[in-house]
Each structure stands twice: as structure tokens, then as C-alpha cells.
N, C-alpha and C positions, 0 to 999 in steps of 0.2 A: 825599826828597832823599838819604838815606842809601842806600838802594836804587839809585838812578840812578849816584850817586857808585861804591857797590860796583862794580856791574854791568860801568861804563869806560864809554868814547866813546863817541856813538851811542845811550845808552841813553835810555828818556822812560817816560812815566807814560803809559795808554794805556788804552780800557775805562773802567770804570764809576769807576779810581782817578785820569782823568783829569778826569770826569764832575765829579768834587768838587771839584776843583781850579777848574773853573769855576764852580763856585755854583750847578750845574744837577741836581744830586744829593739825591734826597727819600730817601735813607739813604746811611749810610757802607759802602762796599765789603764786604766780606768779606775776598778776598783782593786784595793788593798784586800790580797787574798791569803789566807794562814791557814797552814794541815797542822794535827794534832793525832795521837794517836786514837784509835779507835774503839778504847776502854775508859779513856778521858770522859767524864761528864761535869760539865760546867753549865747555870742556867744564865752567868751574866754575859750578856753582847754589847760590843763595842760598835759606837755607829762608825758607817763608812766600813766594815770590816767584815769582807765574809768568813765564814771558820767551815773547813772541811776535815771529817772525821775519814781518819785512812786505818785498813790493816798493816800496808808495809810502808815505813815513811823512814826515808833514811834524813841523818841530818848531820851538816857539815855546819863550817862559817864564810861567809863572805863579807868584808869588809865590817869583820864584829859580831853581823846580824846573824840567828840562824835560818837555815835553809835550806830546801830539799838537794839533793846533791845533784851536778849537772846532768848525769844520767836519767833521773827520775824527773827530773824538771822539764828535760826534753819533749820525753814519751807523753811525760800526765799533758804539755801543750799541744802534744799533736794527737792525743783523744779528744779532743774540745771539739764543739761542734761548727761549723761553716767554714774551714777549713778545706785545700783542694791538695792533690796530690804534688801539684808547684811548689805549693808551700812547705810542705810537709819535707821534698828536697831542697830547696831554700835552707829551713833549719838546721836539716842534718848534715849539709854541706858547710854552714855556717859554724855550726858547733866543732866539728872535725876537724876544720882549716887552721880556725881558731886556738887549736890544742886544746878546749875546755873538758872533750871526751873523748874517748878511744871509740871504733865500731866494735871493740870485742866488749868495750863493758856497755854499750849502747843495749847489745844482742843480750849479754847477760842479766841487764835487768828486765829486754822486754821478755825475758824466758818468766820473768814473776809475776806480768802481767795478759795471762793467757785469755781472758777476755775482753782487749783491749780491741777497742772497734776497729782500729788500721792493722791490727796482729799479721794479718797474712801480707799485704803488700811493705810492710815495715818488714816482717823477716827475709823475706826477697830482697829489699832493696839491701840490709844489711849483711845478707850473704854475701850478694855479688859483689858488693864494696868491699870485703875482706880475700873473696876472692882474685878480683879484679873487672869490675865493674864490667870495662870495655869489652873484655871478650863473652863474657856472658850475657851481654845485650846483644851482640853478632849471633850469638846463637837464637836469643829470644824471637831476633829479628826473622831470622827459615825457617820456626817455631810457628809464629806470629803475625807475620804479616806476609811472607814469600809464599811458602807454601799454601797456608789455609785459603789465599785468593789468587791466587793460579797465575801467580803474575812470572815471567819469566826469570829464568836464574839465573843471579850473577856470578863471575864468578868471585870467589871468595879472597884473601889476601892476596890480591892482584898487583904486579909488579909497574910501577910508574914509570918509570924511566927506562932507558934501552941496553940491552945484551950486556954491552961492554960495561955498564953501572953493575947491573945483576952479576956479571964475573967479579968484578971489583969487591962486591959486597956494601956497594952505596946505592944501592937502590931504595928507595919508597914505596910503597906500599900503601896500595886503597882499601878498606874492608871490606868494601863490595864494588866489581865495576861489569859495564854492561857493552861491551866492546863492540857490537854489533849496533849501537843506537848512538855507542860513545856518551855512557855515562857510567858516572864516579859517587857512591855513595857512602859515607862518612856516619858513623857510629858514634857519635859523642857520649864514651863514658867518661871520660876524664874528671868524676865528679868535685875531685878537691883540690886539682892543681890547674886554675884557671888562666896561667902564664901560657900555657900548649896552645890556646885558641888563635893566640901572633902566628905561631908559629901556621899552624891551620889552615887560616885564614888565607895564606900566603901561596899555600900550598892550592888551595880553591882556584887564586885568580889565576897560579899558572897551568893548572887543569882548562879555567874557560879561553887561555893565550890559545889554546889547541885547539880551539872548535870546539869542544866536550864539556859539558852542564857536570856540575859537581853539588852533587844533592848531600845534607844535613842532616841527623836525626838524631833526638837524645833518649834517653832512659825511658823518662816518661811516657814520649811519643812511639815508643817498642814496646812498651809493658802494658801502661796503662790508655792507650790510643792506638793499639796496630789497626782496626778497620779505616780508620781516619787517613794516617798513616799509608796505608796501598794502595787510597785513592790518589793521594799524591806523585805517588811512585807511580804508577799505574797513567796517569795522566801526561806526565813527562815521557814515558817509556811510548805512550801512542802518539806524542806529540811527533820525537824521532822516528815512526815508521814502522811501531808495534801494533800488527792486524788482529793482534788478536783484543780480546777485554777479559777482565778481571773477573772471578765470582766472588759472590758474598758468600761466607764462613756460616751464616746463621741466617734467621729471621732479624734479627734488629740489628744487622750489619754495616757500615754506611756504605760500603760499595753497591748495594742492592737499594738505597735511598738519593742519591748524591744524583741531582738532573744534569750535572756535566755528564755523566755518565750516561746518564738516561738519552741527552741529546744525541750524544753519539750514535748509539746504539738503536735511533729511530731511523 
């Protein structure tokens, strides 16, 4: 407050000192950061206090102080630099859960910030979220890591339980299963309701009660990791009695680098 106060009109809390402000902060700032707008010219600075000149700076209040609004406070931390794509769902799972933003006004503000360094995988992730994460990552996944490495296919919402459940209409269902090697692969979108993974989880051990490996994969690991991703699938799938191997998608693929692979294959 003191800060904004010094600073004059126009001034707000912005970055990672806004970040706190909304309870969406898993440490305290470092440095005291304030946006102002971008026609503002002031030559006095305050120590300890960086000042960023913005074109679009929205400005609400939290607890008195002003400050960029949660939408804009989100996006402008997750253009910062060192930053991984963990992180970047850390936050926006954090914010959403939290109630502090919607993903439709998440999307409507990064629509203002078209050259924002994460632009492309931020509007992916914030599609699917609105969409429904989980079956848009199923697809990403025969997109992404099935097909492009020739790994065999599963079949797709595969019924878990027996006949008389499937008549009944209490059957479960695996995203992906591979019945010929007896394995179960699991799509974790469920990006904001982290109560499902009990339930999951439970569902995994009575998968392995069976003989049958029940494999895990999230967002991340189908979007931004599927070469990584096939070798693992692909190593499981020949651990149970798959003759065949996998190809790499490209030149700098990791199934085409990965010396599990390579040993095999000698």
C-alpha cells in the first residue's frame, strides 16, 4: 500500500507482488513490483520497488491495495522467464480451484495478449479446460504419442468390469486398454478437481489385483512430453510380449535417443 500510495495515481501491485495478494502465491516476492499505465511519465523512483509501464493494465482492489486483476496477474506470471510448463499448470489449476478466475475470463484476457511467449500452449491448455480437459487429452494422446510412434493401439473407452456390470450400466471404463498384453492406461485430466485421484487410485490397485499394469498420464506428459511419454508406453507394452518397437516421429525424438531402446534393438 505504501508503495502504490508513494508511487501516485495509476499505480497497482503487479507480478508475483500481485500474485500474493490473491492467495495464489507459494512464496513471498522478492522484489516489490508496481504496473502503471503506459502514458504515465514519472522521473522519481522509489528504492526496493520496480515500476512497469503497461498498455493494458486492468485495476481492481484487494485487501484496500490496488492491483492487477486476477486474470492479468495470472498471464503477466506465467510470461516470466524460468518458468516450466508444470508450473504454468500448478498456477492455473491453483487459480481456478481457488475461485479467484474463470478459464473463460483466463482465455479472454490472454485473447489481449497475442504476443505473449506461452500464447500457444496457454490457449490449448485453456481450451481443453473449458472444453473438458480429459477427453481432449485422449485424443491428443492417438494424435501424439500412439500413432506418430507406431506403438500398438489400444482400444479406447474400454469397459472394466464384466457383461452383467455393462448390462446393468455399472461398468467402468479405462481410457485406454491393451488387452492382448493386459494393460490399462489412464488420462489424467481432471485438472481441478483433485478429490477423483482417491477414487483412481483405487481403481489402479484393483486393475494390478488382476495381473494387469495400469499406466498414468497427464496433460502435460500428452501435450508437451509425448516422445518421452511412448517410450514409456512402448517399454511396458514390450516388457508384456510386444515384438514389435516403436519409431521416432522426427529427428530429435526420444524414442530414436533413449539406450533402453537402443539395447533392445541391438
Amino acid at each position: 500500500m505504501a508503495a502504490t500510495l508513494a508511487r501516485g495515481d495509476g499505480a497497482v501491485a503487479s507480478l508475483e507482488c500481485a500474485l500474493s495478494l490473491w492467495n495464489l502465491a507459494d512464496r513471498e516476492p522478492q522484489i516489490l513490483t508496481l504496473a502503471e499505465p503506459a502514458n504515465t511519465h514519472r522521473r522519481t523512483t522509489l528504492p526496493g520497488v520496480r515500476v512497469r509501464r503497461r498498455r493494458r493494465l486492468t485495476r481492481v482492489r484487494r485487501y484496500g491495495i490496488p492491483v492487477t486483476s486476477a486474470a492479468q496477474t495470472v498471464l503477466d506470471v506465467l510470461a516470466m522467464p524460468g518458468r516450466t510448463p508444470d508450473d504454468d499448470v500448478a498456477l492455473i489449476t491453483r487459480a481456478v480451484s481457488r475461485r479467484k478466475v474463470t478459464v473463460a475470463e483466463l482465455r479472454a484476457e490472454l485473447a489481449h495478449h497475442p504476443r505473449h511467449p506461452r500464447a500457444g500452449a496457454l490457449s490449448e491448455i485453456l481450451i481443453a479446460a473449458a472444453e473438458g480437459l480429459g477427453s481432449v487429452a485422449e485424443v491428443r494422446y492417438v494424435e501424439r504419442v500412439e500413432r506418430p510412434h507406431g506403438l500398438p493401439t489400444m482400444e479406447r473407452q474400454a469397459p472394466m468390469d464384466g457383461l452383467q456390470a455393462q448390462a446393468d450400466g455399472r461398468s467402468r471404463t479405462l481410457d485406454f486398454r491393451d488387452r492382448e498384453r493386459g494393460i490399462g492406461l489412464e488420462i489424467d485430466g481432471d485438472l481441478w478437481h483433485r478429490e477423483r485421484q482417491v477414487r483412481d487410485r483405487g481403481r489402479d490397485r484393483e486393475f494390478a489385483g488382476r495381473g494387469e499394469v495400469s499406466l498414468r498420464a497427464g496433460w502435460i506428459e500428452v501435450v508437451e512430453r509425448p516422445c518421452e511419454l511412448a517410450v514409456d508406453v512402448a517399454l511396458v507394452q514390450i516388457a508384456r510380449g510386444w515384438t514389435g518397437r516403436p519409431s521416432a516421429c522426427g529427428p530429435d525424438c526420444a524414442v530414436g535417443r533413449d539406450t533402453r531402446l537402443r539395447q533392445l534393438s541391438a
